[in-house]
C-alpha positions in Angstrom: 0.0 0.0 0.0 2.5 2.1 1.0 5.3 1.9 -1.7 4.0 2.9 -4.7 2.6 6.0 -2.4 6.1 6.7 -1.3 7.8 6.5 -4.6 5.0 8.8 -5.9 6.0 11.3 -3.9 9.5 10.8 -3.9 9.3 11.4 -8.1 7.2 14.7 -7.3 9.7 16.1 -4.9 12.4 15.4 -6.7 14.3 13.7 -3.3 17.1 11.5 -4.3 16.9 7.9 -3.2 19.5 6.7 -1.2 20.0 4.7 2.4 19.6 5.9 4.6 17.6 8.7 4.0 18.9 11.8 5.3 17.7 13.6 8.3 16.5 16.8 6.9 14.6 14.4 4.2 13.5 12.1 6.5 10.7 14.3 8.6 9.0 15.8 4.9 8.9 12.2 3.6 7.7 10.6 6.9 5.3 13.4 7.5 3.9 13.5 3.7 2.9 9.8 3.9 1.3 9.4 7.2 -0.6 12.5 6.0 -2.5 10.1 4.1 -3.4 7.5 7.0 -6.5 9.1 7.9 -8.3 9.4 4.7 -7.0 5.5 4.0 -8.3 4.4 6.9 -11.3 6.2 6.6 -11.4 4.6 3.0 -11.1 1.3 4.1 -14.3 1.1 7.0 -16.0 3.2 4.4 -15.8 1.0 1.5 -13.6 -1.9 1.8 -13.6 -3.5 5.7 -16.7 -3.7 7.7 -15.1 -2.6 11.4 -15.1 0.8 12.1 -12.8 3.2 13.6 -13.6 2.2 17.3 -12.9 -1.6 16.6 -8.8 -0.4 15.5 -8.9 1.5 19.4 -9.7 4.8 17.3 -12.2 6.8 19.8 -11.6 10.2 20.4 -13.0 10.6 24.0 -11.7 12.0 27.1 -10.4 8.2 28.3 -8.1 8.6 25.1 -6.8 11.7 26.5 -6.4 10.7 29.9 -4.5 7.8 28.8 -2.4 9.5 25.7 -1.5 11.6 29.0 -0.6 8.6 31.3 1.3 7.1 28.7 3.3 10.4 27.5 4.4 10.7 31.6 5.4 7.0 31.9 7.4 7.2 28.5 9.2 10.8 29.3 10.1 9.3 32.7 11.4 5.7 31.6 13.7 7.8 29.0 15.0 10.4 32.0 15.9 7.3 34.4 17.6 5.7 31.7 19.4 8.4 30.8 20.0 9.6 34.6 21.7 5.8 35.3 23.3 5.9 32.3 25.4 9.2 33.8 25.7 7.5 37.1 27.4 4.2 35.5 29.6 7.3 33.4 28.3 5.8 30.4 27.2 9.3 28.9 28.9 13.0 29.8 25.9 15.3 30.5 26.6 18.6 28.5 23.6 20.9 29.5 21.5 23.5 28.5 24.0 26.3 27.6 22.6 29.7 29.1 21.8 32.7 27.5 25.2 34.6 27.0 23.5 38.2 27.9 22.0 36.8 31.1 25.2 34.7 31.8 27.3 38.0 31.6 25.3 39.8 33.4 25.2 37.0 36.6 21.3 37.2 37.0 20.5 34.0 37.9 16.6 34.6 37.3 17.1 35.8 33.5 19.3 33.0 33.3 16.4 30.7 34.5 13.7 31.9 32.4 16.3 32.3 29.4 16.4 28.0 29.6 12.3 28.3 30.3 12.1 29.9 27.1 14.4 27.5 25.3 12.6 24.5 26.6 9.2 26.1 25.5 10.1 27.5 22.4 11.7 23.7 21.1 9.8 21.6 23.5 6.0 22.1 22.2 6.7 21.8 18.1 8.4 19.0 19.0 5.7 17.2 21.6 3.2 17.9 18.8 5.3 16.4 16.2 5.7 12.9 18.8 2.5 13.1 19.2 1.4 13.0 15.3 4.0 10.7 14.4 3.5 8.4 17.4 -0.6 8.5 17.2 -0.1 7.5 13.2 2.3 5.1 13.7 -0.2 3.2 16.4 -3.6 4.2 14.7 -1.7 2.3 11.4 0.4 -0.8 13.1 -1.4 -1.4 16.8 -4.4 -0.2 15.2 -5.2 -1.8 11.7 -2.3 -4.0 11.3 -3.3 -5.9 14.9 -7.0 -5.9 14.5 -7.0 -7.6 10.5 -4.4 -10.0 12.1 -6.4 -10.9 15.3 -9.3 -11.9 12.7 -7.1 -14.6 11.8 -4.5 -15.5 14.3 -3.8 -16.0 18.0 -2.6 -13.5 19.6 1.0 -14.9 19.8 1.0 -14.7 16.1 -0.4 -11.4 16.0 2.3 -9.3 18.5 5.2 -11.5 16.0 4.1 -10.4 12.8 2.7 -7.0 14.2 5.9 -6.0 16.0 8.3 -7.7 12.8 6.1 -5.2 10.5 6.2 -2.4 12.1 10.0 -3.1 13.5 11.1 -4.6 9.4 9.4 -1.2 7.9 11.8 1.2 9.7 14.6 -0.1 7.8 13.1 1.9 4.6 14.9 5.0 5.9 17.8 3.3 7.9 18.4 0.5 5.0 21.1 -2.2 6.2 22.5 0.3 9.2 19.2 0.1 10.8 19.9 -3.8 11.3 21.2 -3.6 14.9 17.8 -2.0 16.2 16.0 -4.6 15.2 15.5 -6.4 18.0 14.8 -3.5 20.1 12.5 -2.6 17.6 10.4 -6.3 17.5 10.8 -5.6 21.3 9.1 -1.9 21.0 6.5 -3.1 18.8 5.3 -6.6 21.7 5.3 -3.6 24.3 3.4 -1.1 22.9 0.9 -3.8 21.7 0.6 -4.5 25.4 -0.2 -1.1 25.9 -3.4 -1.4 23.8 -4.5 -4.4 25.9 -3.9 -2.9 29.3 -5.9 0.3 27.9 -8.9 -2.0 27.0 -8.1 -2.0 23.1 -8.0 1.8 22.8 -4.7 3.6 21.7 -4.2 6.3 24.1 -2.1 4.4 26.2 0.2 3.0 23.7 -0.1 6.9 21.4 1.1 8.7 24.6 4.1 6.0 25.5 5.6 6.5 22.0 5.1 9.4 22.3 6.7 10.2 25.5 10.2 8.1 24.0 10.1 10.4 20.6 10.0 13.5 22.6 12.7 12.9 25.0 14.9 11.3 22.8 14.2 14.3 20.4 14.7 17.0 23.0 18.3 15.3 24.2 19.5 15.3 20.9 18.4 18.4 19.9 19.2 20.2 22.9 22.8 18.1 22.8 22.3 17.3 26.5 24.2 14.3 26.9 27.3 12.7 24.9 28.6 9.1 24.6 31.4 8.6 27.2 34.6 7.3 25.4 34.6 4.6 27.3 30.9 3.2 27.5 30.3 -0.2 26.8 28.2 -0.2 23.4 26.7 -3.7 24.3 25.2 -1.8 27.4 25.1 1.8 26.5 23.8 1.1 23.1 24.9 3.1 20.2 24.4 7.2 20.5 22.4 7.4 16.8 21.0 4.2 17.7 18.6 3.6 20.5 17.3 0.1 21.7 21.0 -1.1 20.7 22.1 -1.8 24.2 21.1 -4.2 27.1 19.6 -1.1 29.2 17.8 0.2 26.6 16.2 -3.5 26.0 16.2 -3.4 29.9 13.9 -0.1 29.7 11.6 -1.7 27.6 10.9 -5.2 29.6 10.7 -2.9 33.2 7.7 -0.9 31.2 6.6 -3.7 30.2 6.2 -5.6 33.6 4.6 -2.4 34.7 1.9 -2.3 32.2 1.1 -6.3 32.7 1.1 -5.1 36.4 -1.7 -2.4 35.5 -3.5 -5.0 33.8 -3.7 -7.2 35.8 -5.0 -4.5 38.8 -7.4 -3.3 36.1 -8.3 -6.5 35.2 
């Protein structure tokens, strides 16, 4: 569905094709075909597959929100706590927020302050709203569609494999063969979040927020340049800096959220 979409687009933009795509290619491309999601989806309950919206964990109600909410916290949270152990074990060197250089000369601690609020504002809400279109896409299309056609079909074993290989096997259309050592994370990214839709009742806001939450942290640290790989950090623990979910703690990250969620399960349940 989505390839002949994407080369479409590539031929009309004139982008050159190569792997992996570039970054300042990357977000127009990525953002140009999930711009097309809704109207396919809406496409296929209106004239090709007889569930609607709700049945893919579409509702738009305030449960959604609260949980989108819930999600976004326990995502931010898991990133900071990896990154904050990370610094303890001097795996990463923590750079900071430089401050502004007028309020800096000048010593005044509370310019200085709101300087950095103003910083954080000013890069931190285009970038939540991007994590939050490209996250709520990403689990209206593969947590969403993807696992309710399968579930028709399968068990649910079946279903969180060949859910979690699609959506981890698709990312390597804009790493190509570098993207290779995510992959597992990736699977691993895919099982949790699908266990985020269960543990929400089958709706997405759960899942949409904890995606999220990991695309705006890991957005805002490397934007901001907060932290750098120490020299000497393990890169079978650490993971790679351009690469997360290539190390043991950031697989680790992933298995502690998801005991939590099959903890709020199984309270819910």
């Amino acid at each position: 569905m989505w390839l002949p979409i994407a080369v479409g687009l590539v031929r009309l933009l004139n982008w050159k094709l190569r792997l992996p795509v570039a970054s300042e290619q990357k977000i127009p491309l990525l953002l140009s075909l999930y711009a097309l999601v809704p109207l396919l989806l809406w496409l296929s309950v209106r004239y090709g597959d007889p569930a609607s919206l709700a049945a893919y964990g579409l509702v738009w109600n305030t449960h959604f929100l609260t949980q989108t909410a819930l999600g976004f916290g326990l995502g931010l949270g898991g990133i900071g706590l990896l990154l904050g152990l990370k610094r303890i074990l001097g795996w990463v060197d923590w750079q900071g927020i430089a401050p502004h250089e007028a309020a800096a000369a000048e010593g005044d601690t509370a310019k200085e302050n709101f300087s950095l609020f103003l910083t954080l504002l000013k890069l931190g809400l285009p970038i939540a709203v991007l994590a939050l279109v490209i996250s709520g896409i990403e689990e209206a299309v593969f947590r969403g569609f993807v696992v309710s056609q399968l579930a028709v079909a399968y068990g649910w074993v079946a279903v969180v494999a060949i859910a979690s290989a699609l959506f981890a096997v698709l990312h390597l259309v804009w790493d190509g063969p570098a993207g290779l050592p995510q992959q597992p994370g990736l699977w691993l990214m895919g099982a949790v979040l699908i266990l985020a839709r269960w543990v929400d009742g089958g709706q997405l806001g759960l899942p949409t927020g904890l995606h999220a939450g990991w695309i705006f942290t890991l957005a805002l640290v490397d934007t901001l340049k907060l932290v750098a790989p120490a020299p000497a950090s393990p890169r079978w623990l650490a993971g790679r800096s351009d690469q997360p979910l290539t190390g043991l703690l950031d697989i680790a990250l992933l298995l502690v959220t998801a005991a939590l969620l099959w903890s709020f399960g199984s309270v819910g349940g």
